[in-house]
C-alpha positions in Angstrom: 10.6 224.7 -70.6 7.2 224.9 -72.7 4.2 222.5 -72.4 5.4 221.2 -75.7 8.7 219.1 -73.9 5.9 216.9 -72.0 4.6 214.0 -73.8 0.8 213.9 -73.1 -0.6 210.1 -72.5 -2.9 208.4 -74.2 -6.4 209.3 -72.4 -9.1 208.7 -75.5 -10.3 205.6 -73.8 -9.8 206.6 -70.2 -12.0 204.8 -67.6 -14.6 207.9 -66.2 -13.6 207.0 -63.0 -10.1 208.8 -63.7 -11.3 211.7 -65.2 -10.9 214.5 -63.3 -14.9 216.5 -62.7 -16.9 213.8 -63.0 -19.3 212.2 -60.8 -17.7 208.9 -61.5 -14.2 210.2 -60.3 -15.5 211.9 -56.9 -17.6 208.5 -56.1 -14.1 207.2 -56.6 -11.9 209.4 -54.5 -14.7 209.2 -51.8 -14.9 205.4 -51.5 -10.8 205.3 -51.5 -10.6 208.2 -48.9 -12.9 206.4 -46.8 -11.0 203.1 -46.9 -7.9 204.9 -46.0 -9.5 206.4 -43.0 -11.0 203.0 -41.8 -7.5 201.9 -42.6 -5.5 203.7 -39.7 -7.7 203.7 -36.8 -4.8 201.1 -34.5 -2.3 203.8 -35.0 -2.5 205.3 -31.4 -0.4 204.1 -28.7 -1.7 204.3 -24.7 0.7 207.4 -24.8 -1.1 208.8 -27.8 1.7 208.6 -29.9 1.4 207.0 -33.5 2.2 203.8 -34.1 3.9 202.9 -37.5 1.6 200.3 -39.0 2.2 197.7 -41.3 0.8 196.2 -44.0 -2.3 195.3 -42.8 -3.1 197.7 -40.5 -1.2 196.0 -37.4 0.9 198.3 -35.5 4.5 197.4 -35.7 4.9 198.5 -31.7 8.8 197.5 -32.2 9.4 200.4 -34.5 9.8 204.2 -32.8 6.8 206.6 -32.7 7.6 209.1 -34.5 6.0 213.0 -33.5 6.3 213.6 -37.8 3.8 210.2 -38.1 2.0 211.1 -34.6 0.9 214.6 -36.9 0.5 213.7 -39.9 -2.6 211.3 -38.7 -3.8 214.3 -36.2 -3.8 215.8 -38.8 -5.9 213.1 -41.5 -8.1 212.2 -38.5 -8.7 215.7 -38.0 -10.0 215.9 -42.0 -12.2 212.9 -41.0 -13.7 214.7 -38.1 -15.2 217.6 -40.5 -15.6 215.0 -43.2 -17.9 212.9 -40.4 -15.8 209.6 -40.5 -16.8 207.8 -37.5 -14.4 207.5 -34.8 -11.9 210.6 -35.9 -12.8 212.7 -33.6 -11.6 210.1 -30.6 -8.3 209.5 -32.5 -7.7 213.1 -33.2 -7.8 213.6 -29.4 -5.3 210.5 -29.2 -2.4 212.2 -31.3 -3.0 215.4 -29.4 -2.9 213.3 -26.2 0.8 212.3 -28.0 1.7 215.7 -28.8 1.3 217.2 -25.6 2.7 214.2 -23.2 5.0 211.7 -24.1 6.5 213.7 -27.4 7.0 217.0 -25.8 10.3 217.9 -23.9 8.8 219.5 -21.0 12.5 220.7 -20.3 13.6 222.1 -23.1 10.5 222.8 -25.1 9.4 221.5 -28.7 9.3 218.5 -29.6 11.2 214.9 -29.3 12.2 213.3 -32.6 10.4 210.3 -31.6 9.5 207.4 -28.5 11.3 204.5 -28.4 9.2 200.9 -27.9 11.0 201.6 -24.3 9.5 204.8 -23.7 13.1 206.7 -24.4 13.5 209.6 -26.2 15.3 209.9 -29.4 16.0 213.1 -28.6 16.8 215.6 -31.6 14.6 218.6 -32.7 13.9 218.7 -36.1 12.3 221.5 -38.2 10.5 218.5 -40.2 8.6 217.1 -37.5 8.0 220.8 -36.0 6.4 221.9 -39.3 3.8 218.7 -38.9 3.3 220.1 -35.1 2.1 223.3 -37.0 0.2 221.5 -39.3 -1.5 218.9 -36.8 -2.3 222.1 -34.8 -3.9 223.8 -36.9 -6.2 221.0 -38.0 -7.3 219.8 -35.0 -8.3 223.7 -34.4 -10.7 223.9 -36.9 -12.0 220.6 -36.2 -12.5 221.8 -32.6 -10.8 219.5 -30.9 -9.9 220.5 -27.0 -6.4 221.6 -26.1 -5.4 222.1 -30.2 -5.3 225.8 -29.9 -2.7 225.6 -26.9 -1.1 223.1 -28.8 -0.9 225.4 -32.2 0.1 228.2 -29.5 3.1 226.7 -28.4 4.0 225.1 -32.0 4.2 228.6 -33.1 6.6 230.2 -30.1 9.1 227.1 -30.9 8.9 227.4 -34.2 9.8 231.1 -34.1 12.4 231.0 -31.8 14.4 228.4 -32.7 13.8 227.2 -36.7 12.8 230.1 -38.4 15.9 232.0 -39.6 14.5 235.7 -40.3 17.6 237.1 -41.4 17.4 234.6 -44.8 13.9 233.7 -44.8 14.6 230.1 -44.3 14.0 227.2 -41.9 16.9 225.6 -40.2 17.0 222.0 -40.0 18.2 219.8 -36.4 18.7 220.8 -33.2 20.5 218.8 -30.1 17.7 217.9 -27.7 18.5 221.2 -25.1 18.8 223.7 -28.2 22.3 224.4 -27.9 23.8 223.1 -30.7 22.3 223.2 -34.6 23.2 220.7 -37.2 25.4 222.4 -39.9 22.8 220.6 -42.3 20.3 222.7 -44.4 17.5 221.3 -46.5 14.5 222.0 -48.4 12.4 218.8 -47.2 11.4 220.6 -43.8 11.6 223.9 -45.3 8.9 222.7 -48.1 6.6 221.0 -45.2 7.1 224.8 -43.4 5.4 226.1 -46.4 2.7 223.4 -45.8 2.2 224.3 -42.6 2.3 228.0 -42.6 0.0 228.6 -45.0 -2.4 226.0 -43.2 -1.9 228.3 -39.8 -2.3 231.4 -42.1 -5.8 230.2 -43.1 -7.0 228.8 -40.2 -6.2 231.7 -38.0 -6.1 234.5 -40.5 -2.1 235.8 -39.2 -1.2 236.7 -42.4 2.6 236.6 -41.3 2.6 233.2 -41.5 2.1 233.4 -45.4 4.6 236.1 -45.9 7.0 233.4 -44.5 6.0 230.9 -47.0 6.7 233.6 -49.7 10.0 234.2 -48.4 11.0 230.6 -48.8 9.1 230.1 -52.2 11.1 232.9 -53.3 14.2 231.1 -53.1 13.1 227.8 -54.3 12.2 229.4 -57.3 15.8 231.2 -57.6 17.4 227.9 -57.2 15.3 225.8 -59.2 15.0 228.3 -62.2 18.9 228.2 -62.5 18.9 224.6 -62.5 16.8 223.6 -65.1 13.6 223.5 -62.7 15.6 220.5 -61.0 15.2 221.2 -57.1 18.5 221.4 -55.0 18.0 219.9 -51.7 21.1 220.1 -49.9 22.5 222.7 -48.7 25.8 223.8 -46.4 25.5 226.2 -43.5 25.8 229.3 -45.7 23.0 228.1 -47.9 25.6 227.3 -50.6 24.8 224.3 -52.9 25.7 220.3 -51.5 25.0 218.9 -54.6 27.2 215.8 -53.5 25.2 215.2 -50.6 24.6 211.5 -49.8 25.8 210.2 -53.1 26.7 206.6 -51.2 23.7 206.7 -49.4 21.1 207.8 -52.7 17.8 206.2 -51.8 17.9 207.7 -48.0 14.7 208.1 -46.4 14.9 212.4 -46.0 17.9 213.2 -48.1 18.6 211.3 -51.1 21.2 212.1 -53.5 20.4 214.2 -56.5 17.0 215.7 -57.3 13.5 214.3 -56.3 10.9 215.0 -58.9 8.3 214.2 -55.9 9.2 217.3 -54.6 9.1 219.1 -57.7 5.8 218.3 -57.8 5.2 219.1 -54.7 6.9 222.3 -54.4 4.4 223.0 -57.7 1.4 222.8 -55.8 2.4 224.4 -52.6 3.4 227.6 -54.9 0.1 227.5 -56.8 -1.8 227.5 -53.4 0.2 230.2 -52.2 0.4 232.6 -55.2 -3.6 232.5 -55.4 -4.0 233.0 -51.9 -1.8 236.1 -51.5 -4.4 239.3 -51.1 -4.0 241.5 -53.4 -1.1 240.2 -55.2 -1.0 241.6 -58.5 -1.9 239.4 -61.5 1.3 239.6 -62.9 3.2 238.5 -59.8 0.5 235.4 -59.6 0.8 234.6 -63.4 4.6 234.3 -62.9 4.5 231.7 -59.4 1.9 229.9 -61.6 4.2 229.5 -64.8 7.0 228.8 -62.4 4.9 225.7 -60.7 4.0 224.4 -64.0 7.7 224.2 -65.0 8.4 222.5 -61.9 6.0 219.6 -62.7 7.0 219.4 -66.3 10.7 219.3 -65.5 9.4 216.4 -63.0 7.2 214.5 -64.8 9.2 214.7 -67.5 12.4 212.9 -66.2 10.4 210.9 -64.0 7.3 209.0 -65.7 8.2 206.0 -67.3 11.7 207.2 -67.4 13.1 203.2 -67.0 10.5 201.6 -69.6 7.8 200.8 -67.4 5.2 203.1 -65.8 5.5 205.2 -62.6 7.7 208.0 -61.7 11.3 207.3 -60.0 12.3 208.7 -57.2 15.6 210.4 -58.0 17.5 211.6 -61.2 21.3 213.1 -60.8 21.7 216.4 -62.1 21.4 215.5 -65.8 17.5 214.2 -65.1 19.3 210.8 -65.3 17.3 207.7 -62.9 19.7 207.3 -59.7 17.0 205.2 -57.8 14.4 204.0 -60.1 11.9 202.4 -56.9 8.5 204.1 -57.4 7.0 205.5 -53.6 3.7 206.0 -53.2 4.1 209.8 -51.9 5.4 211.1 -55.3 2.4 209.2 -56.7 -0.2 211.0 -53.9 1.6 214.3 -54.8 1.3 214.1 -58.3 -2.5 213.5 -58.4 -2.5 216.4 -56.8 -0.9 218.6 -58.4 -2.1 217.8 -61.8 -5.7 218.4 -60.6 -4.4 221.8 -59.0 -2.9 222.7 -62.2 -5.7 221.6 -64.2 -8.5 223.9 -62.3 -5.8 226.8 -62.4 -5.2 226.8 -65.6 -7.7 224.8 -67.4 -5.4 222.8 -69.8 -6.1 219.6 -70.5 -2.3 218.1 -70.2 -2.8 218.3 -66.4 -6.3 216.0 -66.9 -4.6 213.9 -68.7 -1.7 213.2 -66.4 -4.6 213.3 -63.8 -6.2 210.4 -65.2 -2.8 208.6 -66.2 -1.6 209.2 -62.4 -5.2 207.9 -60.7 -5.6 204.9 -63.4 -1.8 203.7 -62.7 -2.5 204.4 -58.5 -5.5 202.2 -59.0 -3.6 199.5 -60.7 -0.3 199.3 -59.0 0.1 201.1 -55.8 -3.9 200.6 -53.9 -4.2 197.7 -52.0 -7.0 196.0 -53.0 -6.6 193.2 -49.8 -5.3 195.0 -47.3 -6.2 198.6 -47.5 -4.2 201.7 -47.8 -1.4 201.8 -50.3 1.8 200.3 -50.8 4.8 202.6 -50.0 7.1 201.3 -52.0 7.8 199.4 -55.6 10.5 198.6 -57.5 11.4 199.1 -61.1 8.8 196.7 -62.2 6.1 197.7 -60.1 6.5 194.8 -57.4 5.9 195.6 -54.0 9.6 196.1 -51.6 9.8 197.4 -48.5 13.8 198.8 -48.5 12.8 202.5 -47.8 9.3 202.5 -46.7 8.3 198.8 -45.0 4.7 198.8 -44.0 2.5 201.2 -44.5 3.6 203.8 -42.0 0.9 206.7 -41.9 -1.9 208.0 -44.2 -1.3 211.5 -44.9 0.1 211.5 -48.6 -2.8 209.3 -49.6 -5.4 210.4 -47.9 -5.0 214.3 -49.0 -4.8 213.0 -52.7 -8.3 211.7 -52.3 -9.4 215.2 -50.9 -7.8 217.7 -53.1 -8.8 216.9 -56.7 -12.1 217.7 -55.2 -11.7 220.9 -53.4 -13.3 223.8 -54.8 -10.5 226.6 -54.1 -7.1 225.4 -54.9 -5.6 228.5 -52.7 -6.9 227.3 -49.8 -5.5 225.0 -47.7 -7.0 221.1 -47.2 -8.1 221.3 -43.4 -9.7 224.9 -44.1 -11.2 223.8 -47.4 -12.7 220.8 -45.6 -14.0 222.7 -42.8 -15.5 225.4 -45.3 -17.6 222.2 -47.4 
């Protein structure tokens, strides 16, 4: 795939505000991060787990706190802390509260799945929600926060010991709540927030094994993807043979739709640039070929996904053919894809990634911001109107929040929290 099978947009008239380097576009990301922080700050529960808040702010305390939310805003407060939002530090110390008390299994180890409104515990382990432990850790570390580094200590030992396969290089995905049973299931959702989250723990600690891992597992995304026309398979069987059938009745599921997710793509983009520029001493040639191999990732994506149905925004799945299964628009593939564009565009100075920059920020701006209440709208539909089938509310801050940071990071091979923490 060459950059010549992406149609550019239109950006000769583009507000400066969009345009990615400018002092107008960092005034903007700064005033939007700022009202996504001021956003989230109900989200703790006495326990310290997150609440899922809706659209407004309120916390929806009839919904299950989830340990993969309770991170995730550990994790943004944590940013806010070393950014000096007021109040981030006490919130940070909330979710860590959450992590270490009413979300850990104190029997078994790790973590619960989530809390139930009635203080049960849904009690699976999953490798998704472990990865966020990791990442949560790590960035309450370097915002100093007391009790992360036992907290990053333990994530680590579970982690190890019971998700990280090193006999393929791969994450495993669900365990039963006492470890004695594992899901047949494999997937590339937690194993792509592993990536995440090891090279945030290799950064912020300097244990370069952690990375390594990350290699291990971008090695075989890249296999699959490049023998699938840079469409991402997601599902897998327990032999790490192909489910490409997976969830075909069930398409627009939350963590495993049917088909491929050009979100990811995207995603999976970035995470490979960050990790083949951070990589000591990786030869150029190596680094040159993870780059070229992100870049077809986000054409491939952008591609079948922008404006793919007639009207602007990119879908959430295609089938195999890059054909729209479900056309809603969520606001995560929206988050990822200013990011990666602006990753892209540093990396390789090329002005297509700008553009899509600008395209992505100008169409988040009009469309998926809310104006009223704050935050951003999870989901839309076809025609850009606001639903709630997938993503009701607006359930944590993470996707948004980092896309506000990272178009204005300095080193795209470092990771957010360590970026942050460097100025």
């Amino acid at each position: 795939m060459t950059a010549s099978s992406v149609s550019t947009p239109d950006v000769a008239a583009r507000d400066p505000k969009y345009v990615l380097g400018t002092s107008e576009n960092r005034a903007f990301l700064e005033v939007a991060r700022n009202g996504l922080l001021d956003f989230g700050h109900a989200f703790p529960s006495p326990g310290g787990g997150s609440y899922w808040l809706g659209d407004d702010g309120t916390p929806w305390k009839d919904r299950n706190r989830e340990t993969w939310i309770t991170c995730r805003m550990t994790h943004v407060y944590s940013l806010g802390a070393m950014l000096g939002h007021s109040g981030s530090e006490e919130l940070v110390d909330a979710g860590l509260r959450g992590l270490t008390g009413e979300l850990h299994d104190d029997a078994n180890g790790g973590w619960y799945a989530a809390v139930t409104p009635e203080s049960g515990h849904v009690g699976t382990k999953q490798c998704y929600a472990h990865a966020f432990v990791l990442l949560a850790a790590s960035s309450a570390l370097l915002a100093g926060r007391p009790g992360a580094a036992e907290l990053l200590a333990d994530a680590r030992d579970v982690f190890l010991k019971r998700f990280w396969d090193d006999e393929t290089g791969l994450a495993v995905d669900t365990w039963n709540e006492d470890f004695t049973e594992l899901d047949p299931y494999r997937g590339l959702n937690a194993n792509m927030h592993s990536v995440e989250a090891f090279l945030a723990v290799a950064d912020a600690t300097g244990d370069e094994s952690w990375r390594e891992r990350a290699g291990r597992i971008v090695d075989h995304v890249i296999g699959w993807a490049s023998s699938n026309e840079w469409r991402i398979p997601e599902h897998f069987h327990t032999d790490w043979s192909l489910d490409l059938e997976c969830n075909r009745e069930r398409p627009d599921d939350q963590f495993k739709p049917y088909g491929a997710t050009p979100g990811h793509g995207i995603e999976w983009a970035r995470l490979i640039t960050q990790y083949a520029l951070s990589v000591p001493g990786l030869p150029e040639s190596r680094k040159s070929t993870l780059v070229e191999a992100a870049e077809s990732l986000f054409r491939r994506a952008v591609a079948d996904a922008w404006d793919a149905d007639g009207a602007p925004g990119l879908v959430y799945t295609t089938d195999w053919n890059g054909v729209p299964v479900v056309h809603d628009r969520m606001h995560w593939t929206l988050a990822e894809a200013i990011n990666t564009s602006s990753v892209l565009a540093h990396v390789t100075g090329r002005s297509e990634y700008a553009d899509w920059y600008a395209t992505f920020l100008a169409y988040g701006d009009e469309y998926v911001m809310d104006h009223k209440h704050g935050s951003w709208f999870h989901q839309l539909d076809r025609e850009n109107h606001v639903i709630g089938t997938v993503w009701p509310g607006k359930s944590d801050l993470y996707h948004a929040t980092q896309s506000m940071i990272i178009p204005l990071l300095p080193d795209p091979a470092v990771s957010i929290a360590t970026a942050v923490k460097r100025g």
